[in-house]
N, C-alpha and C positions, 0 to 999 in steps of 0.2 A: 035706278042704278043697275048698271047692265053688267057689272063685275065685281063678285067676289075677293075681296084682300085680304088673304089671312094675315093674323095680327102674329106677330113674332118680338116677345121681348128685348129691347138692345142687351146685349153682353154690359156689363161693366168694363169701366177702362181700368183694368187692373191685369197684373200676369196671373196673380193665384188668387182663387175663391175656397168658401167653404161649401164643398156640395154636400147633399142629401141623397145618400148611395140608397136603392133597392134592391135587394138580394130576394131568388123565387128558385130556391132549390139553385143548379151548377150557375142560370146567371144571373150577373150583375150587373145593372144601366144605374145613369146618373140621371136622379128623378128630378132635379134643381136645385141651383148652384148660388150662391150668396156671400155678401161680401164681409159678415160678421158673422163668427161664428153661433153668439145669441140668435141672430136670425136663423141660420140651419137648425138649430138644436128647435127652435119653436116649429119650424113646420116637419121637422121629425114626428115632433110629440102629436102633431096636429093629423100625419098620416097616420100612426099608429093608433090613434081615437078613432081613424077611419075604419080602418084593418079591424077592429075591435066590435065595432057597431057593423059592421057586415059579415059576422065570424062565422052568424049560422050558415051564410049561403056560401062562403066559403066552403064551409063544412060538406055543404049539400053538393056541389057542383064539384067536390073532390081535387081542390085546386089546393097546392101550397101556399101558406100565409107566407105575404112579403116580411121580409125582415127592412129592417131601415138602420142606418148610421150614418153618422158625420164623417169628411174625413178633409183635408187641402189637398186641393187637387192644383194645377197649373193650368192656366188657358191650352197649354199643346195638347194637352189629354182628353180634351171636350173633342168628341166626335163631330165631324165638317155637320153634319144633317143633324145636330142637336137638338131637342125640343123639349120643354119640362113637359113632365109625366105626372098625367090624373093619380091622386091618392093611388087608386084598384088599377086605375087604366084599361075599368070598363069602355071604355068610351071608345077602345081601339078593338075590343073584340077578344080582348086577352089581359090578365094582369099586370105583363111585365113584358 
């Protein structure tokens, strides 16, 4: 296979979702977005299990613990280049 395709979740067909907001000191991204509020509320609790179990390196690398909340947001409010967001979002080189 000569090409890479990254995988990008379809949107649900709906106008309003419940996202999963990240807060890291002034800002705020939407880490992933769901169509039942049960489901926001669990992968809340599932990043801040994350946030928790990596707190010493937190600590150590002097970085702000992300805050996480539910909130209904509207399809217009999703930023065009959307992407769900790793727990830490080490993965990007930064937390948030």
């Amino acid at each position: 296979m000569s090409e890479i395709i990254p995988l990008r979740p379809a949107l649900p067909k709906s106008d309003t979702f419940w996202a999963v907001l990240a807060s890291q000191g002034k800002r705020t991204v939407i880490a992933n977005i769901y169509m039942t509020q049960k489901e926001a509320e669990a992968d809340r609790q599932w990043r801040v299990g994350q946030v928790s179990a990596y707190s010493v390196f937190l600590r150590t690398e002097k970085q702000d613990v992300p805050v996480y909340r539910i909130e209904k947001i509207k399809r217009a409010d999703l930023p065009r280049n959307w992407r769900p967001l790793p727990a830490l979002g080490m993965l990007r080189g930064r937390l948030i």
